[in-house]
Rosetta silent file (secondary structure, phi, psi, omega in degrees, C-alpha in Angstrom):
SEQUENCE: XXXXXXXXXXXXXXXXXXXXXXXXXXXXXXXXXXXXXXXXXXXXXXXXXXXXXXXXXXXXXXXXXXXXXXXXXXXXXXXX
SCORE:     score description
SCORE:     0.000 S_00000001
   1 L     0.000  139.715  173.972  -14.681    9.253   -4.858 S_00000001
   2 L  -116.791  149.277  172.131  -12.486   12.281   -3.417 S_00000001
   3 L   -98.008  167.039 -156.754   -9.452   11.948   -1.617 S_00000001
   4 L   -71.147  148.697  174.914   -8.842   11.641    1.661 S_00000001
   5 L   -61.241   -6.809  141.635   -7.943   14.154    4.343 S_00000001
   6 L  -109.084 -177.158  166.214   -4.514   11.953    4.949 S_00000001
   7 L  -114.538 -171.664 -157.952   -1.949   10.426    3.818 S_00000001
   8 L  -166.897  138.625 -160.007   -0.266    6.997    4.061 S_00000001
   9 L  -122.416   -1.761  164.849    3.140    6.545    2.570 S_00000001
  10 L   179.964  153.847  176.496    2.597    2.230    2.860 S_00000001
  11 L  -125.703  150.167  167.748    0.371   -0.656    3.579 S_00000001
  12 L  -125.136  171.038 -126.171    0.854   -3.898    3.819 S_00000001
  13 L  -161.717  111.013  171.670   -1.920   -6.516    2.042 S_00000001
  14 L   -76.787   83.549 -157.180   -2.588   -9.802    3.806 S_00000001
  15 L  -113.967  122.698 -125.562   -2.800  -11.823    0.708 S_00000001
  16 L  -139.984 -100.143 -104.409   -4.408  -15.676    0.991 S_00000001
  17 L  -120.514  135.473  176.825   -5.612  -16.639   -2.474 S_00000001
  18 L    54.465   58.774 -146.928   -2.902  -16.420   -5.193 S_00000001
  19 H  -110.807  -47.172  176.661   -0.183  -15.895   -2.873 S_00000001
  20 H   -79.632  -35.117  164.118    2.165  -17.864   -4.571 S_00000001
  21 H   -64.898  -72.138 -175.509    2.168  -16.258   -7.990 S_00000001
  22 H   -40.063  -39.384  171.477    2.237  -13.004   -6.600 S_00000001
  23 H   -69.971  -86.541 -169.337    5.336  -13.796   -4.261 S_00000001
  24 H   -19.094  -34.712  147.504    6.851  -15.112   -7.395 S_00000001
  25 H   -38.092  -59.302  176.828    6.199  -12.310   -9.453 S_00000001
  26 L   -71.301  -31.447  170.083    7.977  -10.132   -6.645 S_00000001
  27 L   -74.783   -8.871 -178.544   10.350  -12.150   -6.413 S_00000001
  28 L  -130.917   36.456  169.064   11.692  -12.098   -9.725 S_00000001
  29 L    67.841   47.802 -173.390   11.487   -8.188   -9.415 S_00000001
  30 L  -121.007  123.349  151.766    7.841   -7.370  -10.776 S_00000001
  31 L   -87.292  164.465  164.591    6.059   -4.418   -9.077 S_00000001
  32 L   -84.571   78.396 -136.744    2.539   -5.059   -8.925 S_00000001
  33 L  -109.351  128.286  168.327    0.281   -1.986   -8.920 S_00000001
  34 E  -112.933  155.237  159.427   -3.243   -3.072   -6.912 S_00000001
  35 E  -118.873  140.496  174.836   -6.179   -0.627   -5.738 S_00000001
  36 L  -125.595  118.377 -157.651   -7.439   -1.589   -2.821 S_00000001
  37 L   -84.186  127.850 -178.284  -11.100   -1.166   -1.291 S_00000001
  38 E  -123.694  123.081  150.334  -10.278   -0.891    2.539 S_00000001
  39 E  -110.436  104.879 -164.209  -12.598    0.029    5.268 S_00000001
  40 E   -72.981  152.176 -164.234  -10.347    0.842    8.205 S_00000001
  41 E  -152.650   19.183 -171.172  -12.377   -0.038   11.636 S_00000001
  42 E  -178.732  133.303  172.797   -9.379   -0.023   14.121 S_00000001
  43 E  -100.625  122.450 -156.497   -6.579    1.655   15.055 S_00000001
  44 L   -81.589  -47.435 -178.800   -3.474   -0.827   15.297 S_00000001
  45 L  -140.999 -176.943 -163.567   -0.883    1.162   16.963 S_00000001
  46 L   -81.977  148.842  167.280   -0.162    4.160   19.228 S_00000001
  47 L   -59.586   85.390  176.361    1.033    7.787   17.501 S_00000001
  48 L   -51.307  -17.403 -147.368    4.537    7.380   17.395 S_00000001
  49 L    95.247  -12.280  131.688    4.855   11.149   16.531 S_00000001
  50 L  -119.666   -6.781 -173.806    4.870   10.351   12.980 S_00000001
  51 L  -143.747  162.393  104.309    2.602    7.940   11.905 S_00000001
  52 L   -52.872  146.245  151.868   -0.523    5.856   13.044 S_00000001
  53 L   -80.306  118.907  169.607   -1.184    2.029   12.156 S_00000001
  54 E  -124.117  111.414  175.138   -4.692    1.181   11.302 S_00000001
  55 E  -137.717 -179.809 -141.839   -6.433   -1.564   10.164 S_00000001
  56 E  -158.081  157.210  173.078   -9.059   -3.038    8.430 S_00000001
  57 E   -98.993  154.995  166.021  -11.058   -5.362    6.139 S_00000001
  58 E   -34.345  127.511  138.108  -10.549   -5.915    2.391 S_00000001
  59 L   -75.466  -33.145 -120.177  -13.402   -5.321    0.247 S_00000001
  60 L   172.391  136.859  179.237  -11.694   -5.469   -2.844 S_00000001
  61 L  -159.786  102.403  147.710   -8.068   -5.795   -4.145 S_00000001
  62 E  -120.357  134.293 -172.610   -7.809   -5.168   -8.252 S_00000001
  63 E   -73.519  114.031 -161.111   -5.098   -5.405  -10.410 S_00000001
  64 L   -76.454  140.183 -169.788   -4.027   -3.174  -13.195 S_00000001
  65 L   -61.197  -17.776  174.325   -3.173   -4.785  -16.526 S_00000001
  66 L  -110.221  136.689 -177.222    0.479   -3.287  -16.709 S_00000001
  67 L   -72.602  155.060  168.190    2.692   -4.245  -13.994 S_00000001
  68 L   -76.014  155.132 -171.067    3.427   -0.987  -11.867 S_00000001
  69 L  -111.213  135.200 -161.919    6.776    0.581  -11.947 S_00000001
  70 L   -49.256  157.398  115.787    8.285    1.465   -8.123 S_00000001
  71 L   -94.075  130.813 -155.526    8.859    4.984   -7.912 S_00000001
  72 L   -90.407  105.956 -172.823   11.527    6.346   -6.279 S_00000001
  73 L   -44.189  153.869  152.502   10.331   10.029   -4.137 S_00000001
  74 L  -110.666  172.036 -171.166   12.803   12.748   -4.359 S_00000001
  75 L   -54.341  153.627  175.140   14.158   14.114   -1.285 S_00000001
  76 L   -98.801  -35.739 -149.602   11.556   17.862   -0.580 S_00000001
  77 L   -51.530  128.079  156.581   14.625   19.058    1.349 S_00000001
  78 L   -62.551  136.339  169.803   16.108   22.069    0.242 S_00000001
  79 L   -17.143   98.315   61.820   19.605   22.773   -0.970 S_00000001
  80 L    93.022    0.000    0.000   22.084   23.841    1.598 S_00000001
């Protein structure tokens, strides 16, 4: 697998089956870390000028044995 020529800075995960654990999880302040097999097959929304929407079906969704921890970016801007 190689990575892709963009990037994506969030998704959001249509989740049906276990639904309830997982919002619980989240809910008590758990990240979650999943990989997710996507094959995007539509484009969702218009180019705002920074982003596209796209979407797609699931192949795959698995879950890593250590909950994930959020991480917070830092700002790229330079100093002043």
């Amino acid at each position: 697998m190689k990575t892709a020529p963009f990037t994506s800075r969030f998704a959001i995960l249509d989740v049906r089956s276990g639904r309830a654990a997982l919002a619980k999880r989240i809910a008590a302040g758990e990240a979650v870390r999943v990989r997710v097999d996507l094959v995007l097959g539509s484009q969702h929304s218009k180019d705002d000028g920074i982003s596209t929407e796209f979407s797609g079906r699931v192949e795959s969704v698995k879950m890593f044995k250590a909950p994930g921890k959020i991480r917070r970016r830092r700002s790229r801007r330079a100093a002043p």
